[in-house]
RODO-2510 file (C-alpha; in nm, 4 decimals, decimal comma):
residues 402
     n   res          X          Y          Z
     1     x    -3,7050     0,1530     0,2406
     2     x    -3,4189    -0,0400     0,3698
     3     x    -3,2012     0,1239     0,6464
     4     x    -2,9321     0,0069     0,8043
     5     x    -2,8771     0,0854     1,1807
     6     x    -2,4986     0,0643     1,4097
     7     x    -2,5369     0,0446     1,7624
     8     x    -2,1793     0,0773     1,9346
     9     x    -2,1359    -0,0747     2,2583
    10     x    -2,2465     0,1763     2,4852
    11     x    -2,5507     0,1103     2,3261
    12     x    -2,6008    -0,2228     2,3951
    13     x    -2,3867    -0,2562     2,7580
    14     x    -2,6647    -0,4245     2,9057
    15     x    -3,0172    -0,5807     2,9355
    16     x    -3,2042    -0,2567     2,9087
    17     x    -3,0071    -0,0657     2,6897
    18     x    -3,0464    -0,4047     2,4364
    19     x    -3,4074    -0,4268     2,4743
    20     x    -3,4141    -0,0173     2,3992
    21     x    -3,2340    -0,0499     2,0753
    22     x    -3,4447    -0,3582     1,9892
    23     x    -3,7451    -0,1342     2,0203
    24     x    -3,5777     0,1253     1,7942
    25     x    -3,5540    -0,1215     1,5607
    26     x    -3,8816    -0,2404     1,5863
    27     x    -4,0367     0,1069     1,5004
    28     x    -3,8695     0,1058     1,1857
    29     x    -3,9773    -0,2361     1,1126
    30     x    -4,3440    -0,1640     1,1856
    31     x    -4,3254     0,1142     0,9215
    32     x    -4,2629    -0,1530     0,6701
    33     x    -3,9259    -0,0743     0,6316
    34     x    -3,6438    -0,3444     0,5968
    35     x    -3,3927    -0,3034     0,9042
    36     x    -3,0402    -0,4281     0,9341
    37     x    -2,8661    -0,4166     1,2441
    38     x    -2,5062    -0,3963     1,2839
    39     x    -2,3601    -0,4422     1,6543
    40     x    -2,0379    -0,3487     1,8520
    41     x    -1,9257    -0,6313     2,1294
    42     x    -2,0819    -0,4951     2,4212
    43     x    -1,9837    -0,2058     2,6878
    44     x    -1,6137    -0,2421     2,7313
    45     x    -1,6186    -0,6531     2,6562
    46     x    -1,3375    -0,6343     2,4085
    47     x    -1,1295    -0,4310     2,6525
    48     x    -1,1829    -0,7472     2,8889
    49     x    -1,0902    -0,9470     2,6114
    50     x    -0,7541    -0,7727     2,5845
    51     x    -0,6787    -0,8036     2,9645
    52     x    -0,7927    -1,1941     2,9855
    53     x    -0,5434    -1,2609     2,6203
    54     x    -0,2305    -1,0190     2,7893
    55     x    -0,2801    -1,2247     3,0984
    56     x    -0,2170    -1,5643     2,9240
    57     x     0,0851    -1,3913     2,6646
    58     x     0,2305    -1,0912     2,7007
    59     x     0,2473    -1,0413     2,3495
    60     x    -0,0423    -1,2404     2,2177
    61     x    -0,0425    -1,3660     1,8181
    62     x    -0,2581    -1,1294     1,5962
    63     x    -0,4822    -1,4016     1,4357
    64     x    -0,5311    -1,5446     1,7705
    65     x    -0,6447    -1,2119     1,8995
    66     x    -0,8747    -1,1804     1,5873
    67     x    -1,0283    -1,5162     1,6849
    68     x    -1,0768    -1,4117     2,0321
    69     x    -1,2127    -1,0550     1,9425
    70     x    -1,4915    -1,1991     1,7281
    71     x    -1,6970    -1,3536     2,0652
    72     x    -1,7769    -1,0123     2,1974
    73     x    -1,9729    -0,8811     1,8509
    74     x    -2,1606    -1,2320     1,7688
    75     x    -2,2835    -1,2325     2,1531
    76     x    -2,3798    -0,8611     2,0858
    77     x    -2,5887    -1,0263     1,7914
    78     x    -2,7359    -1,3091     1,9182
    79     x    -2,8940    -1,1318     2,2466
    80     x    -3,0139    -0,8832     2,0453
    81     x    -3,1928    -1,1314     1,8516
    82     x    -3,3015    -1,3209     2,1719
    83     x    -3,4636    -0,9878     2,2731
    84     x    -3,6565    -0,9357     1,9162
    85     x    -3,8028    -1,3078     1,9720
    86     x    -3,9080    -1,1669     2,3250
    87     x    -4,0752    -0,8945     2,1372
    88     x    -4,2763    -1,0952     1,9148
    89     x    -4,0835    -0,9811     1,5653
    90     x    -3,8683    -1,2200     1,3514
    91     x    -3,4779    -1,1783     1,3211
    92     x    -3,2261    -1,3510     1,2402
    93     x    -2,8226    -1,3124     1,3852
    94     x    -2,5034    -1,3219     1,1691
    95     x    -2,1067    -1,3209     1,1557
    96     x    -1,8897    -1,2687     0,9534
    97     x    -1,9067    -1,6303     0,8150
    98     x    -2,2727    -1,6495     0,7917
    99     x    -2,2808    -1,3192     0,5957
   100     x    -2,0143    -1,3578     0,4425
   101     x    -1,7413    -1,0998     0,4558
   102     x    -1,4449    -1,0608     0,2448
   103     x    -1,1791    -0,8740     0,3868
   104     x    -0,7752    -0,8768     0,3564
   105     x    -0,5606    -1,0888     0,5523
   106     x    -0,4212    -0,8333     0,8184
   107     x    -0,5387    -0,9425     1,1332
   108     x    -0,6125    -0,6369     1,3458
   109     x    -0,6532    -0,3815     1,0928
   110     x    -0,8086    -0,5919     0,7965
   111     x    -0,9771    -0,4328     0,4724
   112     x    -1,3274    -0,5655     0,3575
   113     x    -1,3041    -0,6223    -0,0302
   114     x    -1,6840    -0,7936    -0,0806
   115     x    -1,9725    -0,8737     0,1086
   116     x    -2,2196    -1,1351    -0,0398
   117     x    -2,5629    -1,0055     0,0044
   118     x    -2,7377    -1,3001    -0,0957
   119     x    -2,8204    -1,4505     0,2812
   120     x    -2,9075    -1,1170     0,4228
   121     x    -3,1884    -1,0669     0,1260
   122     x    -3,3000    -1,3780     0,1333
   123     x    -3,3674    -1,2736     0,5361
   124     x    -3,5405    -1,0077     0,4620
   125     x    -3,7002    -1,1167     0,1798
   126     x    -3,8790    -1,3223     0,5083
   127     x    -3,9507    -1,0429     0,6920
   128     x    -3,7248    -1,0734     0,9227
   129     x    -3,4950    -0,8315     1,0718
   130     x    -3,1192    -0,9408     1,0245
   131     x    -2,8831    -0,8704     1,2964
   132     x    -2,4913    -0,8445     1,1599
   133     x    -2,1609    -0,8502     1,3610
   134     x    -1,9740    -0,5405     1,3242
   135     x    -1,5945    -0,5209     1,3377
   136     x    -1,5227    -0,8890     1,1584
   137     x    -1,4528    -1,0572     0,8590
   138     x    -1,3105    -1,3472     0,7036
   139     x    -0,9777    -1,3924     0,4889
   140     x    -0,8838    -1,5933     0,1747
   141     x    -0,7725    -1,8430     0,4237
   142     x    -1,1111    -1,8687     0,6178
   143     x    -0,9610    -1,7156     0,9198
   144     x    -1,1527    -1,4256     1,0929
   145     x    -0,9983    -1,1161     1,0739
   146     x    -1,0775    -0,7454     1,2535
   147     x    -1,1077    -0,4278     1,0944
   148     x    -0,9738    -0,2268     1,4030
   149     x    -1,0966    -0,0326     1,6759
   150     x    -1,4539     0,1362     1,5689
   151     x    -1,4466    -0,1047     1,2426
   152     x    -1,8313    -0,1758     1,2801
   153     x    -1,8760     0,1586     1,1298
   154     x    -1,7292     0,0834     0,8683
   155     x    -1,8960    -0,2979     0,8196
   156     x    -2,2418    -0,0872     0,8436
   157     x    -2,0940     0,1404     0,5930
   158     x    -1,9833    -0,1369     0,3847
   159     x    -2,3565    -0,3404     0,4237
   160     x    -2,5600     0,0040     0,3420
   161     x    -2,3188     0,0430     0,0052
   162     x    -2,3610    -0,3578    -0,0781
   163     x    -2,7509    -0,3247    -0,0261
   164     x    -2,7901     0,0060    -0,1678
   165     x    -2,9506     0,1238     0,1379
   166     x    -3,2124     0,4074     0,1880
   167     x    -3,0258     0,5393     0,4944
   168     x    -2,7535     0,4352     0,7218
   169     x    -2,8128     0,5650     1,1113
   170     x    -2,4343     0,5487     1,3234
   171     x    -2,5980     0,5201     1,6742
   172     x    -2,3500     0,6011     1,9920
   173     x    -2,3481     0,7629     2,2817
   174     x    -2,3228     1,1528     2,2059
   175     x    -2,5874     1,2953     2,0303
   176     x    -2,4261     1,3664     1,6828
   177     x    -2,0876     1,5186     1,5866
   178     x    -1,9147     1,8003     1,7907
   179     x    -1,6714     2,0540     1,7393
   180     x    -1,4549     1,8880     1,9822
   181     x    -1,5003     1,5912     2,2141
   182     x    -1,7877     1,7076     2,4800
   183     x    -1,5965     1,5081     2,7434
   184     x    -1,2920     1,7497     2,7332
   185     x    -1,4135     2,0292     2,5870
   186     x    -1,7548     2,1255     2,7736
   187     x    -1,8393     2,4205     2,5916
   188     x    -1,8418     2,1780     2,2167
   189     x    -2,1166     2,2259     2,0017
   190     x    -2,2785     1,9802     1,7807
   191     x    -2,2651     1,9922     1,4340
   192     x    -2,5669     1,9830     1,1977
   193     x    -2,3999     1,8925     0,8969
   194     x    -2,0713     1,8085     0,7899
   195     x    -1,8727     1,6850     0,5008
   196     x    -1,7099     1,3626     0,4064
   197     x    -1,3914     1,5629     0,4070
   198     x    -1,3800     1,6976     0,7098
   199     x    -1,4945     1,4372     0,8924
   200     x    -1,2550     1,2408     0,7669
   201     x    -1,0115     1,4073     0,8722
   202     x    -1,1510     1,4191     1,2359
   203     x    -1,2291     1,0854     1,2729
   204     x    -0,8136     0,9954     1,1462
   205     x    -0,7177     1,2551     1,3773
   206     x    -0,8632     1,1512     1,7021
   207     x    -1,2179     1,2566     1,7025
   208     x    -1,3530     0,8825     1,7775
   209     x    -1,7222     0,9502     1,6711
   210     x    -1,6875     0,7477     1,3837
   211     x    -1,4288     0,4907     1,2625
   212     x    -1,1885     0,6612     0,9496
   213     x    -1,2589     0,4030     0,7058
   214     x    -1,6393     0,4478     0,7427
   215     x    -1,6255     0,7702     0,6302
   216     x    -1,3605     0,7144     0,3077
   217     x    -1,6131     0,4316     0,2252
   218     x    -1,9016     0,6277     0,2399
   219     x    -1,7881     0,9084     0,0373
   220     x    -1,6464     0,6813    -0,2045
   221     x    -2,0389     0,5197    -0,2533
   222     x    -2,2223     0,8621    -0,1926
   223     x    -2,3669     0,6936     0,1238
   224     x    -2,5492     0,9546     0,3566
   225     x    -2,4737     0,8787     0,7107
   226     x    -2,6025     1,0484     1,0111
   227     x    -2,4626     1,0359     1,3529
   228     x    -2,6863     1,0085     1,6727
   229     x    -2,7506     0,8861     2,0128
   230     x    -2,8960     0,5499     2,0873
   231     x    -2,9958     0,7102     2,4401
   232     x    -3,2219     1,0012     2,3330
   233     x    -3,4282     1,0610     1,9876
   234     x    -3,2696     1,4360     1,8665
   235     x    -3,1780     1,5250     1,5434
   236     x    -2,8009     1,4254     1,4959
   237     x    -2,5188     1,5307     1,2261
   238     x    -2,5344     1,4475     0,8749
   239     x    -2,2249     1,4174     0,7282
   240     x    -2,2510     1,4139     0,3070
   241     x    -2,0312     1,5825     0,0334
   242     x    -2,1849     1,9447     0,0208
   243     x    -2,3248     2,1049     0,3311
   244     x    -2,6198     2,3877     0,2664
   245     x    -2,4993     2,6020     0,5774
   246     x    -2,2741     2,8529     0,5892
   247     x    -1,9571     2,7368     0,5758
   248     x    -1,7482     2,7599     0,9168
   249     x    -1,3775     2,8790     0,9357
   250     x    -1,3178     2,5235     1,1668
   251     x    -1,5627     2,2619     1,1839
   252     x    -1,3787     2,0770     1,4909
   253     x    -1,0696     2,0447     1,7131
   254     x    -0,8966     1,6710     1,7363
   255     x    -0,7234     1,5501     1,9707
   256     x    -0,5092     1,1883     1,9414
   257     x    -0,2903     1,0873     2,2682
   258     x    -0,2423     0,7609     2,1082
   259     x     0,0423     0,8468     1,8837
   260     x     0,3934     0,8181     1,9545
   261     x     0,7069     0,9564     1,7760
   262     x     1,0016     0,7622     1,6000
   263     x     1,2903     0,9707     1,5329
   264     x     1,5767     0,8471     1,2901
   265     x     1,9242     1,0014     1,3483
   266     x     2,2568     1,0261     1,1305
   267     x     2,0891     0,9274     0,7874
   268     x     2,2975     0,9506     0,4578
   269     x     2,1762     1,3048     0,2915
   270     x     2,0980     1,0864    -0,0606
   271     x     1,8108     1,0402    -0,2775
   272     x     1,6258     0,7425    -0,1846
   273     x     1,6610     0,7216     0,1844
   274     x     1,3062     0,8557     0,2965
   275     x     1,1908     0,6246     0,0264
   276     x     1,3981     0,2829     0,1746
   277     x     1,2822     0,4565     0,5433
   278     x     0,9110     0,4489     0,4593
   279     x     0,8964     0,0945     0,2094
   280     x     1,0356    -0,1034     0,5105
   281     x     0,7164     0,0114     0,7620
   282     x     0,4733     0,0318     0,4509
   283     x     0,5677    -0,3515     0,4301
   284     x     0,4878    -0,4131     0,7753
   285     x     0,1544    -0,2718     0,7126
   286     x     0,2511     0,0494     0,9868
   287     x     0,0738     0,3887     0,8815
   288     x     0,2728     0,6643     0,9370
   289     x     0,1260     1,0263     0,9834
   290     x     0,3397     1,3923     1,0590
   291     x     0,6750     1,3582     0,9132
   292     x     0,9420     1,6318     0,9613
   293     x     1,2641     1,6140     0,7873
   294     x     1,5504     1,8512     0,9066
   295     x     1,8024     1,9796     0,6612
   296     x     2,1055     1,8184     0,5975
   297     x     2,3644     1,8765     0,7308
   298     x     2,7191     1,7028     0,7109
   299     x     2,6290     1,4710     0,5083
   300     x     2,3530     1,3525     0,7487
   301     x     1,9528     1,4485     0,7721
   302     x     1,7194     1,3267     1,0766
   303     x     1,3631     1,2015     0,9896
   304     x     1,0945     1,2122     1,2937
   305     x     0,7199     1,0371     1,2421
   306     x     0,4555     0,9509     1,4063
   307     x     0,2827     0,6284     1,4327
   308     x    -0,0118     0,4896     1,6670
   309     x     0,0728     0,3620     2,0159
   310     x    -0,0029     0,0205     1,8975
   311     x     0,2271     0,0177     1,5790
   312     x     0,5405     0,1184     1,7937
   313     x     0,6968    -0,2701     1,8725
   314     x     0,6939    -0,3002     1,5427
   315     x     0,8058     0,0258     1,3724
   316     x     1,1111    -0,0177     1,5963
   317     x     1,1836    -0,3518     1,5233
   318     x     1,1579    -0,3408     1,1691
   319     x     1,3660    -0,0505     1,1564
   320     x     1,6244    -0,1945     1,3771
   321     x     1,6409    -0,5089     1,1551
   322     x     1,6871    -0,2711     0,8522
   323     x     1,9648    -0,0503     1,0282
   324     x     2,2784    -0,1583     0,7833
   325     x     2,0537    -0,1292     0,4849
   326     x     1,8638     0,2406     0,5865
   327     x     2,2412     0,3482     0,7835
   328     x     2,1100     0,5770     1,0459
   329     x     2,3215     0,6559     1,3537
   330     x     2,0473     0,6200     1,6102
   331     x     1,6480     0,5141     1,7020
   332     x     1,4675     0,7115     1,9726
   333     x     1,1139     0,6720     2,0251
   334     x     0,9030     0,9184     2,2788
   335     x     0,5441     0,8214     2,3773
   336     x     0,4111     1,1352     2,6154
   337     x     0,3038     1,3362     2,3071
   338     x    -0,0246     1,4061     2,1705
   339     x    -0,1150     1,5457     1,8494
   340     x    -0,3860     1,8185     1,8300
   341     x    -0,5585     1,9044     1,4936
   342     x    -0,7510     2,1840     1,3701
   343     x    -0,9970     2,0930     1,0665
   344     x    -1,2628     2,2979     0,8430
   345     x    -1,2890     2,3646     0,4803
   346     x    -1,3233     2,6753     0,5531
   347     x    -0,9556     2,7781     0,6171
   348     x    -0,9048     2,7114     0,2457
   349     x    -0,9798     3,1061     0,1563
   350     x    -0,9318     3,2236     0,5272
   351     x    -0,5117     3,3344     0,5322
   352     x    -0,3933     3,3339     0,8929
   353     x    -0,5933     2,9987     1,0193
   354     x    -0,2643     2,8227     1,1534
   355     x    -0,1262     3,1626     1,3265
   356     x    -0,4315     3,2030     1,5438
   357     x    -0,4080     2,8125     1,6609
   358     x    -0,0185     2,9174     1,7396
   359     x    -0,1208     3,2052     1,8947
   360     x    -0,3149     3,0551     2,1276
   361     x    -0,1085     2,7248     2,2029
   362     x     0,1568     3,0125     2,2740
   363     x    -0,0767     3,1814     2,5304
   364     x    -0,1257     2,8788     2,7063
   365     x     0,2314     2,7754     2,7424
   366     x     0,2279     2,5086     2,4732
   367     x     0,5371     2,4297     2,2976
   368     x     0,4769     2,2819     1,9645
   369     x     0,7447     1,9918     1,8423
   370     x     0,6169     1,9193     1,5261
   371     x     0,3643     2,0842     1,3113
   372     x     0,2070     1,8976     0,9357
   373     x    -0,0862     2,1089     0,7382
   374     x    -0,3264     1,9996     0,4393
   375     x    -0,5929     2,2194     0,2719
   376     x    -0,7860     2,1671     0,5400
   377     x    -0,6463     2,0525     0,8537
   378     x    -0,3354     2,2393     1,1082
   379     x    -0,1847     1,9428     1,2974
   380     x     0,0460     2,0286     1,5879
   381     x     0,2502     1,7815     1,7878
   382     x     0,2775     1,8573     2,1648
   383     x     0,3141     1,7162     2,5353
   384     x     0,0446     1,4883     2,5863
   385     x    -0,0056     1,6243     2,9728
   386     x    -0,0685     1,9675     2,7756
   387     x    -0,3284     1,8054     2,5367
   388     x    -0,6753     1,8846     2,6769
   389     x    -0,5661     2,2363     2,8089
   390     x    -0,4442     2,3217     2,4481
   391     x    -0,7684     2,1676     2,2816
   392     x    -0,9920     2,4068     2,5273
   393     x    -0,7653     2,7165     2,4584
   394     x    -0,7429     2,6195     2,0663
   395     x    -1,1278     2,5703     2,0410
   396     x    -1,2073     2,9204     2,2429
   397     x    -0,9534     3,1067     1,9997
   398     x    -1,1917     3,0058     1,7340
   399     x    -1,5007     3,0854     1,8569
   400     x    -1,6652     2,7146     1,8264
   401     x    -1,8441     2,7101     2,2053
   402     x    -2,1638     2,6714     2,2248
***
């Protein structure tokens, strides 16, 4: 069998934690299974990163944080291999070069296109274990890129698809999948199973067990992943396209306080606005999530959006560059806001879903600003300072404790 195992940086935050995942790994070796090992920078290393780079510039070049972001997964790597050799078992460490790892050429939140498998087989073909840097890759112009926040999901994603894989294990440090973060919401319970789609839409939504992409990319390959901690050996959550329970109403309760919301005032009530509104930011490589348009009136309509924290510079300059050619009136922006999701497959066949969630934001003194639905998701916009009181009262109303 050949399994491939991520380790996030929790898991590997220090000397004992590395030499506990290395004898992980080693069981599954001794079984005579080939192991790859895809690695996180350690602990909170890239935050460090981010505070040493804002110290120099304020406002520090993407490709140059890229560069800089790519030391704290190949020293992840390279201990980890250090501490196999300690252990008597053969490995082998490598980045994104080494591997190597086609991705697209936007630094920060790059796509991988290809991976060449030939080095990694050729390591294992040796019996060795091979030891991969999450997160990076490397663009047509041999410049390393990122795959954003949690992207070493999706690299191990990517590396079990490319290898055809027997398994791929997402170790971190919760035990599995929960209906709602255990770290605001005590009473969460964890998931057995879930499916691709739902946690899909968890993980875009705020969830933060696994990284969005991961999850498209697996269910685009048929790639079973499960979800567990590095810190204990339970069971954790498979997530796959068909799940044999019985289906719940909601499988989980999201919570994102790293959006903010653009509004644009005063635009001409004509066909083609929204579409010149959204090409300009879809240019600049800015997602955008809950739209509301408001009906037009005199002549005018307002669009409001939502965009991550990150993307906001950006969005606003772009859009203020573009003013004479979109003709809006006025730009606001508002960052205290937090968007709070309800997702299950269930709610499909179930009328009523999105009345209970307002019924209970409503007995809890929550206003709601903005409000987007799929099949199977209820998103609501609110204040962010009401966010993890309104995830609590949203996940009781529902019946999802424990």
């Amino acid at each position: 069998m050949l399994i491939v195992k991520k380790f996030g940086g929790t898991s590997v935050a220090n000397k004992e934690r590395i030499f506990n995942v290395a004898g992980r790994c080693i069981e599954e070796y001794k079984k005579g299974n080939d192991v790859v090992v895809v690695l996180s920078a350690m602990g909170k290393y890239t935050d460090e990163l981010i505070t040493m780079a804002k110290d120099i510039n304020e406002k520090p070049p993407k490709r140059e944080m890229d560069m800089l972001f790519t030391i704290g997964e190949q020293m992840s790597v390279a201990l980890m291999s250090m501490a196999f050799d300690k252990l008597g078992v053969p490995s082998v460490s490598l980045n994104a070069f080494q591997v190597a790892m086609h991705t697209t050429s936007v630094h920060g939140n790059a796509r991988l296109k290809r991976i060449d498998t030939e080095r990694i087989k050729r390591e294992l073909e040796n019996h060795k274990i091979v030891v991969v840097t999450g997160f990076q890759g490397v663009n047509k112009y041999d410049d390393y890129t990122t795959l954003g926040r949690g992207g070493s999901d999706t690299t191990a994603v990517a590396l079990a698809a490319a290898l055809h894989a027997d398994a791929c294990e997402i170790y971190t440090d919760v035990d599995g999948v929960y209906t709602a973060d255990p770290r605001k919401v005590p009473t969460a319970r964890k998931l057995k199973e879930i499916t691709y789609d739902e946690m899909l839409d968890l993980a875009t939504l705020g969830a933060g067990v696994l990284h969005n992409r991961s999850v498209e990319m697996a269910k685009k390959y048929g790639v079973p992943l499960v979800v567990r901690s590095s810190l204990n050996t339970s069971e954790g959550t498979v997530v796959k396209e068909e799940v044999t329970v019985e289906r719940m109403l909601i499988s989980g309760v999201a919570l994102d306080t790293d959006a903010v919301r653009i509004a644009v005032i005063g635009l001409k009530d004509t066909p083609g606005v929204a579409f010149r509104l959204f090409d300009v930011l879809a240019k600049k490589n800015i997602n955008v999530d809950v739209i509301l348009q408001s009906i037009g009136r005199a002549g005018t309509k307002d669009i409001s959006f939502t965009v991550d924290d990150k993307d906001l510079d950006d969005a606003m300059a772009v859009l203020d560059e573009n003013k004479a050619r979109l003709g809006y009136q006025e730009l606001h922006s508002e960052r205290n806001i937090a968007k709070l999701s309800i997702v299950g497959a269930g709610m499909m066949s179930n009328p009523g879903v999105a009345a209970k969630m307002f019924e209970s934001l409503y007995n809890e003194g929550v206003n709601i600003n903005m409000i987007s639905t799929s099949e199977i998701r209820v998103t609501v916009l609110i204040n962010e300072k009401d966010g993890v009181r309104a995830m609590n009262a949203v996940h009781d109303a529902f019946n999802l404790a424990d």
